[in-house]
C-alpha positions in Angstrom: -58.9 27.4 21.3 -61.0 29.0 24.2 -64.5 27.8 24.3 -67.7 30.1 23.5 -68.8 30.4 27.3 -64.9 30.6 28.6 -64.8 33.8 26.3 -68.6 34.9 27.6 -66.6 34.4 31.7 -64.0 36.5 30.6 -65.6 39.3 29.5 -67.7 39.3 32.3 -64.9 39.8 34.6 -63.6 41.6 33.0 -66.6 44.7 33.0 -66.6 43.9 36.8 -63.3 44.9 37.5 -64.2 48.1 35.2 -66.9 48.7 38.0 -65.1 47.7 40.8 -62.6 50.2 39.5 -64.7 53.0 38.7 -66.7 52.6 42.1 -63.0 52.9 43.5 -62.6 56.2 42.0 -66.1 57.6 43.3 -65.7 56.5 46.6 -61.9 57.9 46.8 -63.2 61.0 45.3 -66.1 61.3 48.0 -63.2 60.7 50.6 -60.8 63.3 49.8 -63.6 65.5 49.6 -65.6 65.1 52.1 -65.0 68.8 53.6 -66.2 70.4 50.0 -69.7 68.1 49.9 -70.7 69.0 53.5 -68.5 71.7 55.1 -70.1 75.4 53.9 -68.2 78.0 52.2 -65.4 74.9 51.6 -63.8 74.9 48.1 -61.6 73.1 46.6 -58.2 74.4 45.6 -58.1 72.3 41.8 -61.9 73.1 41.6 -60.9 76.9 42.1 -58.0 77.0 40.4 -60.0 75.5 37.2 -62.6 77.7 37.7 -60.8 80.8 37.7 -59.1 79.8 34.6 -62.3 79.4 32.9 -63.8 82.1 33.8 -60.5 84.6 33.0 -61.1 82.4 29.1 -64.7 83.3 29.4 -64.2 87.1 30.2 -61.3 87.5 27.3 -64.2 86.1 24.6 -66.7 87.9 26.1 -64.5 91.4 25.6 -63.9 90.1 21.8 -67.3 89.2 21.6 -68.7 92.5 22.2 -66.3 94.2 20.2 -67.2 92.2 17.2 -70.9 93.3 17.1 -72.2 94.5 13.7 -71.6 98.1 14.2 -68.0 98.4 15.5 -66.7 95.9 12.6 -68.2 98.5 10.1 -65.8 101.0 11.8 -62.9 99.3 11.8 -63.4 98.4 7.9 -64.3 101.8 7.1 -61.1 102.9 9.3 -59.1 100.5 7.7 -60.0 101.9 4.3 -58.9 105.2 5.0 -55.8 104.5 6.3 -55.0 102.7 3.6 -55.4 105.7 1.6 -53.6 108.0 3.3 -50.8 105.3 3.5 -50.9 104.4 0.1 -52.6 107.1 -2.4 -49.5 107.0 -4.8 -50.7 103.3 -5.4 -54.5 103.9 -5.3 -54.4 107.1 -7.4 -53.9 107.3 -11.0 -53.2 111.1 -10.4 -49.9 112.6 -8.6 -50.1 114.8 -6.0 -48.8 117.4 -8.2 -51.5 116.9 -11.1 -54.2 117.0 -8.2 -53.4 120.3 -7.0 -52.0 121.8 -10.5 -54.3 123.1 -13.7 -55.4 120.0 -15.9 -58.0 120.0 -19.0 -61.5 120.2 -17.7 -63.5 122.4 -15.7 -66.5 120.9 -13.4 -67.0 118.1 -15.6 -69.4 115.5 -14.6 -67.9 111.7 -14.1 -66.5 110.1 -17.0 -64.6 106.6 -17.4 -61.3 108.5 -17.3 -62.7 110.3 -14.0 -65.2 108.1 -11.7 -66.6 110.9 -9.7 -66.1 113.9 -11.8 -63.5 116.6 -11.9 -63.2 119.9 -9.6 -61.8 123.5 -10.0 -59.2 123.1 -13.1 -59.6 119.5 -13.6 -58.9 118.1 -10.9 -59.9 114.6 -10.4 -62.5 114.1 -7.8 -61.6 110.7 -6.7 -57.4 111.4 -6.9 -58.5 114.1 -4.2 -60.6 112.3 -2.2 -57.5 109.8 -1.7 -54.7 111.7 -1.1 -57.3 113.9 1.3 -57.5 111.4 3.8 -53.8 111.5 4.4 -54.0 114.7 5.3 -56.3 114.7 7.8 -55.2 111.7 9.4 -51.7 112.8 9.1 -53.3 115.7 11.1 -55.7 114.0 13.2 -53.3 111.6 15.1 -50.1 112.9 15.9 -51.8 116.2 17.5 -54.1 113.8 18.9 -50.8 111.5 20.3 -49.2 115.0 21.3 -52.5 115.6 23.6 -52.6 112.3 25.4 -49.2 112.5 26.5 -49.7 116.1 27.8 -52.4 115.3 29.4 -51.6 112.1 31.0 -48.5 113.9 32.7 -50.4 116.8 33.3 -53.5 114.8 35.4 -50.8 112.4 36.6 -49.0 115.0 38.2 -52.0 117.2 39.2 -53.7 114.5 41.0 -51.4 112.4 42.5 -49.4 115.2 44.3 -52.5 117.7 44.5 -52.1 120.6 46.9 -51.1 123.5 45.2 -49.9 121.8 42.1 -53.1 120.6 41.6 -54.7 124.0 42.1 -52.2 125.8 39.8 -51.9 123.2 36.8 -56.1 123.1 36.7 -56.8 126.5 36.9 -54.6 126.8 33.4 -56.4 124.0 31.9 -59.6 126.2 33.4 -58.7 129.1 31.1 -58.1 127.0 28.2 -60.8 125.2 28.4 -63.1 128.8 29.2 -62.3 129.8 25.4 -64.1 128.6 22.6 -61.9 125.5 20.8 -62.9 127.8 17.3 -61.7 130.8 18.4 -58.6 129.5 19.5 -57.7 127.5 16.6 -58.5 130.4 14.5 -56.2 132.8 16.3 -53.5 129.9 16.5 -53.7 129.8 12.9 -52.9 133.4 12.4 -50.5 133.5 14.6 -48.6 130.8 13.3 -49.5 130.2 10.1 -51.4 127.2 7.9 -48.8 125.1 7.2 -49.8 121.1 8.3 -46.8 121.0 11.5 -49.5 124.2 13.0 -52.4 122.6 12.2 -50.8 120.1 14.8 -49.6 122.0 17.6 -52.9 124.1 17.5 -54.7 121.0 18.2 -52.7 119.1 20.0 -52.2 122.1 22.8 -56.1 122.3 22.8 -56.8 118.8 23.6 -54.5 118.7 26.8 -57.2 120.1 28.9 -60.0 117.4 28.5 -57.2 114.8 28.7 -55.5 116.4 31.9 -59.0 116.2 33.4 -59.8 113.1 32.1 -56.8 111.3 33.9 -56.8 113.8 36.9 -60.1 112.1 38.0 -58.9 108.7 37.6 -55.8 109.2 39.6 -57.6 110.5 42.6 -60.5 107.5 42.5 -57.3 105.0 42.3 -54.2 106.7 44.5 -56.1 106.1 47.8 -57.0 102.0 46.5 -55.1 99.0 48.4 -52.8 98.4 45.8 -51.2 101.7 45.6 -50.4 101.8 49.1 -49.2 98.2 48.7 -47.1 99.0 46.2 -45.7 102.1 49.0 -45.4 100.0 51.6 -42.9 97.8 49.1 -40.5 100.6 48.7 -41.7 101.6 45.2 -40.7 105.5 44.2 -44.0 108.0 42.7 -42.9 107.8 39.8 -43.2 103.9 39.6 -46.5 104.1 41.3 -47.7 106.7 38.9 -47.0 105.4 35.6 -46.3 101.6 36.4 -49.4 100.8 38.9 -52.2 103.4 38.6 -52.0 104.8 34.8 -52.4 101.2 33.2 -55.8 100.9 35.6 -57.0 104.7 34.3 -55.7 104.3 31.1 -59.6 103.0 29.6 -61.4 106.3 29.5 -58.3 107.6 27.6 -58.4 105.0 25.2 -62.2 105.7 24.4 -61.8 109.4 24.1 -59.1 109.0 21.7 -60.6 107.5 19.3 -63.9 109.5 19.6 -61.5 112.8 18.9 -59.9 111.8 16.1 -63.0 112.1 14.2 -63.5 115.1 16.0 -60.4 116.8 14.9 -61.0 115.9 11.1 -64.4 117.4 11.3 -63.1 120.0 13.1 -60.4 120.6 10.3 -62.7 120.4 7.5 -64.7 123.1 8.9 -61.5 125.6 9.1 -60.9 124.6 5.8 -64.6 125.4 4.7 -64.0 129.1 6.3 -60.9 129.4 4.6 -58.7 129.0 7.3 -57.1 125.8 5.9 -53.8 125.5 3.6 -54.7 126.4 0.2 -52.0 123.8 -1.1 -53.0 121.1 0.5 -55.5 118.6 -0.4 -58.3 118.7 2.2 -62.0 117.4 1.9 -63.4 121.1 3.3 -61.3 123.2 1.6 -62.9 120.6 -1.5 -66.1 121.2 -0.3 -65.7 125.3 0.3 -63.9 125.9 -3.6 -67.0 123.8 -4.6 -69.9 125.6 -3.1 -70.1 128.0 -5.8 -71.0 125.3 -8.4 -73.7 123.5 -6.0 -76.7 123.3 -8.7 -74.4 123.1 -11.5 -71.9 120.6 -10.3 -73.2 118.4 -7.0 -70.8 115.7 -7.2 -67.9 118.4 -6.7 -69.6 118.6 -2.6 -70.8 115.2 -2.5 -67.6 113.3 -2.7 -65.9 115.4 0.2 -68.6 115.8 2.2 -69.2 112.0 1.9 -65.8 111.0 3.2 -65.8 113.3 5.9 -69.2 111.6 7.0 -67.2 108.1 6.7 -64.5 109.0 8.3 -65.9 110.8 11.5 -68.8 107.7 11.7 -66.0 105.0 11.5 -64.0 106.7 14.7 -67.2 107.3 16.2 -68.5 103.7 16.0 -65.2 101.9 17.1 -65.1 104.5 20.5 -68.4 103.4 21.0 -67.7 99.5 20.6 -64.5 99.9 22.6 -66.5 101.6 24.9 -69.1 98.9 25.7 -66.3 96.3 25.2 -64.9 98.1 28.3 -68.0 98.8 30.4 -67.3 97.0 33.7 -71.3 97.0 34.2 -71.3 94.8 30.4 -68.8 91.7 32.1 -71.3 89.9 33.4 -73.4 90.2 30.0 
């Protein structure tokens, strides 16, 4: 058995050697640094190499931070929603396609248990329509949309990396398309063509090169002239490489905003050519809803309300997730 004050001495040395140790550790520490406590402008490699770390964390919560403010959530559940029903209306409706755009029993009735939000023109469930409706314009919307971005990426690519007089020629076309009125055109494409969905595409997607051409056409002249371009010259890399490897991922964040602002353009843009009666008469589409309806205002509102309703949802949801992505991207919001 150890006695009470034997215990008592052993403890004690015990916490000196602690101390002796951890005054060690200080004083080691204060001698291998000495150069980063008195020499200016000194840093230390682990200190840097942890502080870059933390900061490159910091900047990748800060991006998902603002991107998860109240507004831009809103838009991706609304957006989330609606491609949900244009990827699944056979599960979400209780009408076919067929019975949506056929003759049923009923004319302009108001809603009902059987029909939430009233019947249409012959019948036609209000809320079926309003389902399978958003595939259409989304199945609109995006690939003419996709179709643009492309063009217009190898368009500016081309334009302003090489400039001279491919730059002069390829701009002054996207001048004259750009000179006519995007209505007008899309009209006359439309006539030309005819209304069937695969137009409706191409129409849109050849109008929407020109802003993207431009778009990327600045970006490329800010960026071909920057260090790491010529780097990646000196290095033996071909222009190809350099065009679409090195500068397009660095220009790549104005395209990203603008798409998603012109999607919602394009639907709203579609429901209008619908409302004029330019649209496909056999397809279900919320302004060629809202134009068969317009005759019934007074005596049948919901018939307008439901159509015009999604289009307002649909064009605010793209809207608000370009303008989160858009402060998420700011370089100016980083340091925020």
């Amino acid at each position: 058995m150890i006695e009470p004050t034997m215990k008592e001495e052993l403890i004690e040395i015990e916490e000196k050697k602690k101390k002796l140790s951890g005054l060690r550790e200080i004083l080691h520490w204060i001698g291998t640094n000495l150069k980063f406590l008195f020499v200016p402008g000194h840093i230390s490699e682990d200190l840097e190499k942890r502080r870059f770390e933390y900061e490159k964390q910091i900047s990748k919560r800060k991006f998902i931070r603002r991107l998860k403010s109240v507004l831009t959530l809103v838009g991706i559940v609304l957006i989330f929603v609606i491609v949900t029903f244009a990827v699944f209306p056979q599960w979400l409706s209780i009408y076919t396609y067929d019975e949506l755009t056929g003759y049923t029993w009923g004319q302009w009735s108001p809603p009902s248990p059987l029909h939430p939000l009233g019947q249409t023109l012959n019948g036609r469930d209000i809320l079926g329509r309003m389902i399978w409706g958003a595939r259409s314009s989304i199945t609109i919307a995006l690939p003419a949309i996709l179709f643009s971005v492309l063009m217009g990426i190898l368009v500016g690519m081309v334009a302003g990396y090489y400039g001279g007089w491919i730059d002069s020629v390829l701009m002054r076309l996207m001048d004259i398309l750009l000179a006519f009125p995007g209505i007008i055109l899309l009209l006359v494409f439309v006539e030309i063509l005819g209304r069937q969905v695969e137009f409706f595409i191409l129409a849109y997607g050849i109008l929407g090169i020109a802003g993207y051409s431009r778009l990327i056409r600045g970006s490329v002249l800010q960026a071909k002239n920057l260090p790491y371009v010529e780097a990646a010259k000196v290095a033996g890399s071909g222009k190809l490489r350099i065009m679409f490897k090195h500068i397009l991922p660095n220009t790549f964040q104005p395209v990203l905003i603008s798409f998603t602002f012109d999607i919602g353009g394009i639907i709203l843009s579609l429901a209008g050519l619908s409302f004029l009666g330019y649209g496909d008469p056999q397809m279900i589409e919320w302004g060629n809803d809202i134009s068969i309806s317009r005759s019934n205002m007074y005596s049948a509102p919901w018939s307008m309300f439901w159509p015009g309703f999604m289009i307002l949802l649909t064009v605010m949801a793209f809207m608000l997730l370009g303008d989160g992505l858009r402060d998420a991207l700011d370089p100016r919001m980083k340091n925020l």
